[in-house]
C-alpha positions as CSV (number, residue, x, y, z in Angstrom):
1,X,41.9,-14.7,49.1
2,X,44.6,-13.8,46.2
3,X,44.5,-16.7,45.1
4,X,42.0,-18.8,42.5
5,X,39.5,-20.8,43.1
6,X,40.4,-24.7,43.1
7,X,39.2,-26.3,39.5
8,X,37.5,-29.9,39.8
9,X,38.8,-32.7,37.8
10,X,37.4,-33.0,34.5
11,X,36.0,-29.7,34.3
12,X,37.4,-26.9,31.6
13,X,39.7,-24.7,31.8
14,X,37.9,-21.7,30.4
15,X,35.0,-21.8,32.0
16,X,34.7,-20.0,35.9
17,X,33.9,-22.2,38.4
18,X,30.2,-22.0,39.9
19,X,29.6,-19.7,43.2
20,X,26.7,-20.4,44.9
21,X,24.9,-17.2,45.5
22,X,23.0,-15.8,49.1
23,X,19.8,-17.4,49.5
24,X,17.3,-14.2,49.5
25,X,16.1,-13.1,52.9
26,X,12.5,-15.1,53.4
27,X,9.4,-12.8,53.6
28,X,8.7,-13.5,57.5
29,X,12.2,-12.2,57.8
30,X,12.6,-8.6,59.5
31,X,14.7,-6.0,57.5
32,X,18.3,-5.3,58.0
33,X,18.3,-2.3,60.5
34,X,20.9,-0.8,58.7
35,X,18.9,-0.7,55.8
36,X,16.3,1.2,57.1
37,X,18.6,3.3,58.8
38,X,20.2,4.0,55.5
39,X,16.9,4.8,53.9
40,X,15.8,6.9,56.6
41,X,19.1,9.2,56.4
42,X,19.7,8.7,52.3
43,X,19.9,12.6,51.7
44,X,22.2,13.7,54.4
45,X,24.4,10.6,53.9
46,X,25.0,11.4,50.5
47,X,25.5,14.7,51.0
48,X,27.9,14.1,53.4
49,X,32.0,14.6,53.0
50,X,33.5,11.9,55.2
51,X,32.1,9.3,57.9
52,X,32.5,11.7,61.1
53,X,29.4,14.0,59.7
54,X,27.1,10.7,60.1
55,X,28.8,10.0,63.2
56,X,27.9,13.3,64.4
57,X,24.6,12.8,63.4
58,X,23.9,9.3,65.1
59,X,25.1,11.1,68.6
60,X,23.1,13.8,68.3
61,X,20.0,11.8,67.9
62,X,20.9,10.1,70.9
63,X,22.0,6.2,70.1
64,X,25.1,5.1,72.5
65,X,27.5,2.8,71.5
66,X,25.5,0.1,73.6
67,X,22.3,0.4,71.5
68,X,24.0,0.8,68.4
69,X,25.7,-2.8,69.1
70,X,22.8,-4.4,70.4
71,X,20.4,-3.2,66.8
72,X,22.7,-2.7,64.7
73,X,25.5,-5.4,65.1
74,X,28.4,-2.8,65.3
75,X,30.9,-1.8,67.8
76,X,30.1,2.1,67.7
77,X,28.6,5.1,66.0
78,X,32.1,5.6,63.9
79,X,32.0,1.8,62.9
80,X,27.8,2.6,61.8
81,X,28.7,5.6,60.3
82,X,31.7,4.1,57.7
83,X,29.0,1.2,56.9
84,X,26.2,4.2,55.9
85,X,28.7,6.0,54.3
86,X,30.2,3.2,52.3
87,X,26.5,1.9,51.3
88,X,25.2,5.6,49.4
89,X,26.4,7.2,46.4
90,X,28.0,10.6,46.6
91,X,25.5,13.4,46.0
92,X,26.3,16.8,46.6
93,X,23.3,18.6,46.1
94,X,23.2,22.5,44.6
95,X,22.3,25.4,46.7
96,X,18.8,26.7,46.0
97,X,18.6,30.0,44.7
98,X,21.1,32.3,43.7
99,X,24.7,31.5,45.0
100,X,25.7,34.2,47.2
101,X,29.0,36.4,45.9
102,X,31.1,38.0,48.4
103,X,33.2,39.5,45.7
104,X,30.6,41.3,43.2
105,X,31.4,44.8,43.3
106,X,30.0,47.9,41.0
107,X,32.5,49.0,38.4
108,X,31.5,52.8,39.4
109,X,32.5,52.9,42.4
110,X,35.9,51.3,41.9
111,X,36.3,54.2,39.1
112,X,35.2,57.2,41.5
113,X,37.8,55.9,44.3
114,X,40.5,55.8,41.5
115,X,39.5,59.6,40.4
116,X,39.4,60.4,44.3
117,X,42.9,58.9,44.2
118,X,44.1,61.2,41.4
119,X,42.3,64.6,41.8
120,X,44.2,65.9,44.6
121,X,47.4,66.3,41.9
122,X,45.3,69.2,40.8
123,X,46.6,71.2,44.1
124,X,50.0,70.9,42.6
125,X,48.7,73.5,39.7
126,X,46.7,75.5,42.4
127,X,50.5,75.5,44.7
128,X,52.8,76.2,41.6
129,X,53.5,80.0,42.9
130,X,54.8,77.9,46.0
131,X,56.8,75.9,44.4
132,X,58.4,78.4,41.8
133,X,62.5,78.9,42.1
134,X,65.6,77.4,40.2
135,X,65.9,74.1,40.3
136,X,67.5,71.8,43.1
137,X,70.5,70.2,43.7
138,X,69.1,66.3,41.9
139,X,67.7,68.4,38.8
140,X,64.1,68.9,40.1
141,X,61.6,71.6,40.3
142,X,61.9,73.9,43.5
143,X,60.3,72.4,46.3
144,X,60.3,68.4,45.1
145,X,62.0,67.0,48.0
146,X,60.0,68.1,50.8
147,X,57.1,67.4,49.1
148,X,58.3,64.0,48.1
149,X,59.6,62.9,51.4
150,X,56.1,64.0,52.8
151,X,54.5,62.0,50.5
152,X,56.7,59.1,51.1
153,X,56.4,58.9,54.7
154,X,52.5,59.6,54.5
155,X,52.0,56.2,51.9
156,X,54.1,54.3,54.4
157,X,51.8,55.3,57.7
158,X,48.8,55.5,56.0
159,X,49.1,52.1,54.4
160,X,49.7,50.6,58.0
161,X,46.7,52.4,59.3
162,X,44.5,51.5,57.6
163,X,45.4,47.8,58.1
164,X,44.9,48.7,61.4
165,X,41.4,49.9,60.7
166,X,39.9,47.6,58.4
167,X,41.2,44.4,60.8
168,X,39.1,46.2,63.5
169,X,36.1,46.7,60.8
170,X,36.5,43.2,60.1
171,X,36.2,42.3,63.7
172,X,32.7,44.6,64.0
173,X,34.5,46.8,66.1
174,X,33.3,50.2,64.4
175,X,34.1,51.9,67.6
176,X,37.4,50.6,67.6
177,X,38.6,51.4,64.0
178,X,37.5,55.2,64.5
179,X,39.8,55.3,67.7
180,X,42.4,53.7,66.1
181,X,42.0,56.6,63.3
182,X,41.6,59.5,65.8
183,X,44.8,58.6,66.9
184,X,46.7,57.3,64.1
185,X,46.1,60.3,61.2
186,X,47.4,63.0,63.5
187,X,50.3,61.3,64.3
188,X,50.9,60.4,60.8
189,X,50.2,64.1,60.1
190,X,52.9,65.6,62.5
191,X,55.7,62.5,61.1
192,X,55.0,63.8,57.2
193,X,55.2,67.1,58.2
194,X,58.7,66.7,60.0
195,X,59.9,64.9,57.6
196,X,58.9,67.1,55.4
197,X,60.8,69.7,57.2
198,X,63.9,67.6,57.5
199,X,64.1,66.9,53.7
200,X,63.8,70.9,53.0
201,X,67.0,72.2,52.8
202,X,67.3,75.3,51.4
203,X,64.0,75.2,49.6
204,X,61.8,78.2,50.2
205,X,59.1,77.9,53.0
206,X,56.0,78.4,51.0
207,X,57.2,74.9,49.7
208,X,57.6,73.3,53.2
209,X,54.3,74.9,54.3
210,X,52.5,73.0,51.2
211,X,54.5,69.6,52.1
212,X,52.8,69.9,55.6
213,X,49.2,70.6,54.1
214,X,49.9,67.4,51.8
215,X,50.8,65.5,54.8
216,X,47.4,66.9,56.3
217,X,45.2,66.0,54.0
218,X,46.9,62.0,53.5
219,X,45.6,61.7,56.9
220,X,42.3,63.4,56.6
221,X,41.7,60.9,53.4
222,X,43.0,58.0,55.0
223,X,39.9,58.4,57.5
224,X,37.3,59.0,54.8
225,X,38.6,56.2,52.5
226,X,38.8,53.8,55.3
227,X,34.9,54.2,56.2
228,X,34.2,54.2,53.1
229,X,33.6,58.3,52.5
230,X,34.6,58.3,49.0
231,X,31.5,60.7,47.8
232,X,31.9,63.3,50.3
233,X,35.5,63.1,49.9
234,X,34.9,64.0,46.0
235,X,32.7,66.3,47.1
236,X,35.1,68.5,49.9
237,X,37.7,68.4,47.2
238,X,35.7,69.7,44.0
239,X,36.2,73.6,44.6
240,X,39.9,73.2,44.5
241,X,39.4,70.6,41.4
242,X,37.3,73.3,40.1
243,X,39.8,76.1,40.5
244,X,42.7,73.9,39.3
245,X,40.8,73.7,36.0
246,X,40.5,77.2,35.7
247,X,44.3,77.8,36.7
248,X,45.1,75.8,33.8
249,X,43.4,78.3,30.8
250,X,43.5,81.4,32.7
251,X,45.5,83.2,35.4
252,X,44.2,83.2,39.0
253,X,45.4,85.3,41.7
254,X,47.5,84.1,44.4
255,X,44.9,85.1,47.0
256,X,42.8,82.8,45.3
257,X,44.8,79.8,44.9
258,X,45.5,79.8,48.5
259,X,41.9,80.1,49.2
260,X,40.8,77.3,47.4
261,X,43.7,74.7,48.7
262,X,43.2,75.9,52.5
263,X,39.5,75.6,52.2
264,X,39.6,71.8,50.6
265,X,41.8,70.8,53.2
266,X,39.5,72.4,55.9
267,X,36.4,70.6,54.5
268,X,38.6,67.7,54.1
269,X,39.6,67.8,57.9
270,X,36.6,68.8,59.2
271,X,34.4,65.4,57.1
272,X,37.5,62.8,58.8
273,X,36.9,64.8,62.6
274,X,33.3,64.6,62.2
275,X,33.5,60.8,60.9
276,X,36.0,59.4,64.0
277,X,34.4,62.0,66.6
278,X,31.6,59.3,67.6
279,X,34.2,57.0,69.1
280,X,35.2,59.6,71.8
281,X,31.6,59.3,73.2
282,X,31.1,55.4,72.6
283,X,34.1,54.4,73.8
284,X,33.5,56.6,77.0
285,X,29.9,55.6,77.6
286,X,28.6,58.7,76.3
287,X,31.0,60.5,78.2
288,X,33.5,62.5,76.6
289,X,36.3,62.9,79.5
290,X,35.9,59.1,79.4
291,X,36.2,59.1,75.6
292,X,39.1,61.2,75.6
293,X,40.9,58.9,78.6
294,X,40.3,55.7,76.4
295,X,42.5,57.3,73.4
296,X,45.5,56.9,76.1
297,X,47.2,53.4,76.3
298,X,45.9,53.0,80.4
299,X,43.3,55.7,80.6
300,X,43.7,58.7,82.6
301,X,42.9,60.6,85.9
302,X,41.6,57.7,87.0
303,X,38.5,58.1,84.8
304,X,37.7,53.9,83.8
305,X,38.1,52.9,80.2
306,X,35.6,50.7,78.7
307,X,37.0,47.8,77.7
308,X,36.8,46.6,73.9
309,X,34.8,43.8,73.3
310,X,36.7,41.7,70.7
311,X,40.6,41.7,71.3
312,X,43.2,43.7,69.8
313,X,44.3,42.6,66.2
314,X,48.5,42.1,66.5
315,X,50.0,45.4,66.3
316,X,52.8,44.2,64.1
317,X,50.5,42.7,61.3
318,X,50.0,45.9,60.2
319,X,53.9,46.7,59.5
320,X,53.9,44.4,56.7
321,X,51.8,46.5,54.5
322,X,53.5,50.2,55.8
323,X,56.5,48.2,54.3
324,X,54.7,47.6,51.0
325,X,53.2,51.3,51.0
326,X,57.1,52.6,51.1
327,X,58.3,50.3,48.7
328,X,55.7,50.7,45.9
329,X,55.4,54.6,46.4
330,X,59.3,54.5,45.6
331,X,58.9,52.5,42.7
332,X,56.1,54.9,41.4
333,X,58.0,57.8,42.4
334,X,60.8,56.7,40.3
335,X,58.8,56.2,37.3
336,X,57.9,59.6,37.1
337,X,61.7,60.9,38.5
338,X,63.8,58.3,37.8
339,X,65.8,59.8,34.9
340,X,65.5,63.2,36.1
341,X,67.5,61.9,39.1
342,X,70.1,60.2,36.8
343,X,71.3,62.9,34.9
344,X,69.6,62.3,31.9
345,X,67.9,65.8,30.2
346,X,64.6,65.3,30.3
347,X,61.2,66.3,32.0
348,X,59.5,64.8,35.0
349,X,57.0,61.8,33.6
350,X,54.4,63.2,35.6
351,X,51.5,61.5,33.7
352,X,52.8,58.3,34.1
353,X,52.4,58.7,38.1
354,X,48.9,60.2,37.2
355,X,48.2,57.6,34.9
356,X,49.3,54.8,37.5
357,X,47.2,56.4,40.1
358,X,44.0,56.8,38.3
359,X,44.5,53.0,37.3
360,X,44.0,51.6,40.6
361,X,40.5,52.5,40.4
362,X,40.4,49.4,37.2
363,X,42.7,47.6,39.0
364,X,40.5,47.0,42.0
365,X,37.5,46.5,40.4
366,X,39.3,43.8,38.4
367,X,40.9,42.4,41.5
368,X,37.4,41.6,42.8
369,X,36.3,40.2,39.4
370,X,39.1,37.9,39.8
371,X,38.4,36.8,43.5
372,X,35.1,36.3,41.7
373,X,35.9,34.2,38.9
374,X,38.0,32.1,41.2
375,X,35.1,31.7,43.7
376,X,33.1,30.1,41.0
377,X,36.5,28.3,39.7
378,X,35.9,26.3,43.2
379,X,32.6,25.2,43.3
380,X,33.1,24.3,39.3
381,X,36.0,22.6,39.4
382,X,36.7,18.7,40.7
383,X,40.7,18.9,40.7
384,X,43.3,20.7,42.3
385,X,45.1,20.6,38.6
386,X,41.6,21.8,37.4
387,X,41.2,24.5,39.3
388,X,44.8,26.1,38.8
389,X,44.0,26.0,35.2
390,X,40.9,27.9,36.2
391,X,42.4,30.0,37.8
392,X,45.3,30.7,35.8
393,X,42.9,31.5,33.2
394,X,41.2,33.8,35.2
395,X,44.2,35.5,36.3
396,X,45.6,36.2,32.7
397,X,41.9,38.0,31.5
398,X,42.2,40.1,34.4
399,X,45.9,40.8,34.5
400,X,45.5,41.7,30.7
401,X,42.3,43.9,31.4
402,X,44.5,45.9,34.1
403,X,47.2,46.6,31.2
404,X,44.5,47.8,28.6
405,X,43.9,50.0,30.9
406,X,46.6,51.7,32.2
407,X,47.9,51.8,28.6
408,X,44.9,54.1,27.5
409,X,45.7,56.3,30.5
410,X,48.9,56.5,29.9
411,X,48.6,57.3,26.4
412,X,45.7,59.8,27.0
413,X,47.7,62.0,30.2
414,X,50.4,62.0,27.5
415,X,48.1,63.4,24.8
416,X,46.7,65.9,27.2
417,X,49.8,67.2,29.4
418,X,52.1,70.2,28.3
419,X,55.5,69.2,27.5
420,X,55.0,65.6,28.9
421,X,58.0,63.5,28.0
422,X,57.2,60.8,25.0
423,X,55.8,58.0,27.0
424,X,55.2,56.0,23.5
425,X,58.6,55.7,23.6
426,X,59.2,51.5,23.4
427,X,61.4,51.5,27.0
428,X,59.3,53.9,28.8
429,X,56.2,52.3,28.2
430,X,57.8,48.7,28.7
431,X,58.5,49.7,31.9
432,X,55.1,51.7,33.3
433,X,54.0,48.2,32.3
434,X,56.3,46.4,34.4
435,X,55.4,48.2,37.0
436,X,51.5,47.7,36.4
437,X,52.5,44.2,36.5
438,X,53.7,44.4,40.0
439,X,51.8,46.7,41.7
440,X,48.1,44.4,40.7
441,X,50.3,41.3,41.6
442,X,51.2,43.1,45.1
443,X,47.7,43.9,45.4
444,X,46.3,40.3,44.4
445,X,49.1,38.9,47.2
446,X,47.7,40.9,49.9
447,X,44.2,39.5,49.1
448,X,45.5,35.9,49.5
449,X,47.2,37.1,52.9
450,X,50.7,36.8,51.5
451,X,51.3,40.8,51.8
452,X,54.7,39.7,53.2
453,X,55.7,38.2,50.2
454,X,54.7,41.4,48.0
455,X,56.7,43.8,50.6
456,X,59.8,42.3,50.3
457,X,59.9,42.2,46.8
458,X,58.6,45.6,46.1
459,X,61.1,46.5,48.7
460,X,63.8,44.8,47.6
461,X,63.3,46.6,43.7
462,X,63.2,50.0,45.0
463,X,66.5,49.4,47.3
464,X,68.1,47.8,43.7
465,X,66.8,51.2,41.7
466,X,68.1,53.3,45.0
467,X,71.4,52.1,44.6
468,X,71.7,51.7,40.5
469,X,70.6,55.0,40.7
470,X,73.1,56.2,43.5
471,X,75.9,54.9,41.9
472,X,74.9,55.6,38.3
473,X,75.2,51.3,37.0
474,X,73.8,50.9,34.1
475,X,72.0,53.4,31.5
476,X,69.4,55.1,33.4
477,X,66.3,54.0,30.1
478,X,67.0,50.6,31.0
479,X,67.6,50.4,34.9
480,X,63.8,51.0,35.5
481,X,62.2,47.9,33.0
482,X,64.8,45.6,34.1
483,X,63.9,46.3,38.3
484,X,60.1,46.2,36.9
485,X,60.3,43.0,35.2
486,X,62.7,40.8,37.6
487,X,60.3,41.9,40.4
488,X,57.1,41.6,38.6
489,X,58.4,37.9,37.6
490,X,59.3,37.5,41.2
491,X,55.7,38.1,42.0
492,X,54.0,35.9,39.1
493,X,55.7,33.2,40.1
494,X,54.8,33.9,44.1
495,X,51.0,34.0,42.5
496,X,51.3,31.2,40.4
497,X,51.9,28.9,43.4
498,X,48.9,29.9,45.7
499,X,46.3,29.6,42.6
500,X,45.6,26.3,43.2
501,X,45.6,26.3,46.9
502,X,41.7,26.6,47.5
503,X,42.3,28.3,51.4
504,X,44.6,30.9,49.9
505,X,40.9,31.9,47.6
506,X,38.8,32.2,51.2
């Protein structure tokens, strides 16, 4: 068939040879059945993506391979459903209405979760008679260690907990996420407070007491943030915000400090026991020695354990993100610390953490804006190469919103804290935006599922800044920014490949 048609003699050269065209069907003929068939499913067929959905189709309304070859003229449904496919235009028709938006979420509520974040420094004014003395061994304030050690080892449980939690949310196991939680904060209230006590040293006790009531209340708001308790969480803490306030323009008596801290964390205790409680009862059948026997790995005294209805999510998917939790609340640590620790005579950059805490309220409410955008990206876009530029678009509005904003924190905890160290300075700044840069990029892995990815390389930074720290490489301005930017480049370019990947936006 590649070749041309035979020329007869005599005729031109430049003229096409004349095909004799079908002879139209006569009237008495019947129609094709194909035909009709195609008429009949016209909408469906053009709406569909490939051959097998008409096949599907054809079987479910019954017609065997025999009838289709005996009307039809085919050998089966698949051969039938390549002709009907083949025969109608493409036409993917819009969804009626409104297109539904997993991702929309109310800027409000990602800013009171980012105060809710941030308002608990405020017990560090209420605790300073605690955590008065000479200074330590590193150059910090009296009392740092245990409290950062705590802290430390509460991100990392936490963080893995409430993976733990939210996979069983996910799975519609409410019951099962509260266990989990009953469970999981005390435990990760006893580790924090023994590390805590490990890390102390010398340091006075009032300081390893406070250390254990930080530990305490991680847990407590772990369980409130995880079922989404964010309002009575602001609420349990706004005595010892309100003290804190006071603290700061006029003297308040001891008594009084310690009264307000002990009575936020009680109220913040109490609100996390009285959220998880239910899941003693429901996993027990309403009874509560059943409840209690089902918090045990094989149940107790013989009592019988309800059994969960959905299985287990993998225990070690969760370690992942612990991983990430210790890495990045190194790195954060260290921007506040970092050249206090390396000899260099200055303060603690205190509102740089602060300002990086508050900011993950923005950040998350710009992390959905971008799942948004990209949602949209995919129903818009007819190209893989289209949709990464979509994307990347996308990516670079939202990553530059995130900046804006932690730059006008930054400046304005500066402006408003006492002897804060010049964070206008050209490094400094350079690197609290480094760091921006990697924690929203850690964040934006974990939404496409690649948390791995972001715990290794926020991992990997703080072990570099451990050890150029340690053994003192390097000047101690620069060591931070250059950590920052090789692993926030490290993390770009981990992003940049799954943008276009359309089941990495699911």
């Amino acid at each position: 068939m590649s070749g041309s048609l035979r020329m007869p003699p005599g005729t031109y050269q430049d003229t096409l040879p004349y095909v004799p065209r079908g002879r139209r069907a006569p009237s008495w003929a019947k129609p094709d059945p194909i035909d009709e068939l195609t008429e009949r499913l016209h909408d469906f067929i053009a709406a569909a993506v490939h051959p097998d959905e008409i096949a599907a189709l054809l079987e479910s309304d019954g017609m065997s391979d025999d009838r289709i070859r005996e009307r039809y003229g085919v050998k089966n449904s698949f051969a039938l459903a390549e002709e009907l496919y083949e025969r109608v235009e493409r036409a993917y028709p819009e969804p009626e209405g409104p297109v539904h938006d997993p991702w929309q979420l109310g800027l409000l509520g990602c800013l009171l979760r980012g105060v809710v974040f941030a308002l608990p420094g405020l017990g560090y004014v209420l605790g300073a008679p605690l955590l008065a003395g000479p200074k330590d061994g590193f150059g910090l304030p009296a009392g740092t260690v245990p409290l950062l050690a705590g802290a430390l080892c509460g991100w990392t449980w936490n963080q893995g907990l409430a993976h733990r939690a939210h996979s069983w949310l996910g799975l519609g196991d409410r019951t099962a996420a509260r266990r989990s939680l009953l469970v999981g904060a005390p435990v990760g209230m006893l580790l924090g407070s023994l590390v805590a006590l490990a890390a102390a040293g010398t340091a006075d006790p009032g300081a390893v007491a406070f250390a254990a009531g930080q530990s305490c209340y991680l847990g407590a708001a772990t369980v409130l943030l995880v079922m989404g308790r964010e309002r009575a969480l602001l609420t349990a803490l706004s005595p010892m915000t309100a003290g804190a306030v006071l603290a700061l323009v006029h003297p308040v008596p001891d008594l009084a400090r310690a009264t307000l801290l002990l009575g936020s964390l009680a109220a913040v205790a109490l609100l996390a026991l009285l959220e998880v409680a239910p899941a003693v009862r429901e996993s027990g059948n309403g009874s509560w020695a059943a409840g209690l026997a089902a918090l045990l790995p094989y149940g107790a005294f013989g009592v019988p354990v309800r059994p969960s209805r959905t299985a287990a999510p993998w225990l070690a998917g969760s370690l992942p993100y612990a991983l990430f939790g210790l890495g990045s609340g190194v790195l954060v640590l260290y921007a506040a610390i970092g050249d206090v620790l390396a000899g260099a005579h200055t303060t603690v950059a205190a509102p740089a953490a602060v300002a990086l805490t508050v900011s993950m309220g923005p950040a998350e409410w710009l992390l959905f804006r971008f799942r948004s955008g990209s949602l949209a990206g995919l129903r818009s876009s007819g190209t893989a190469k289209g949709f990464w530029r979509t994307t990347a678009i996308i990516l670079v509005r939202c990553l530059t919103g995130y900046l804006a904003a932690l730059l006008a924190l930054s400046l304005a905890t500066s402006a408003l804290w006492p002897h804060a160290p010049a964070t206008a300075g050209g490094v400094r700044l350079a690197g609290l935006l480094l760091l921006g840069v990697v924690l929203w990029t850690a964040l934006l892995l974990q939404s496409f599922g690649a948390v791995t990815g972001a715990a290794v390389v926020c991992g990997v930074a703080a072990l570099a800044q451990t050890v150029a720290l340690a053994t003192h490489a390097g000047s101690p301005h620069w060591v931070g920014p250059i950590v920052y930017g090789a692993a926030a480049g490290v993390q770009t370019g981990l992003v940049c490949g799954l943008l276009g990947r359309a089941t990495a936006h699911r």
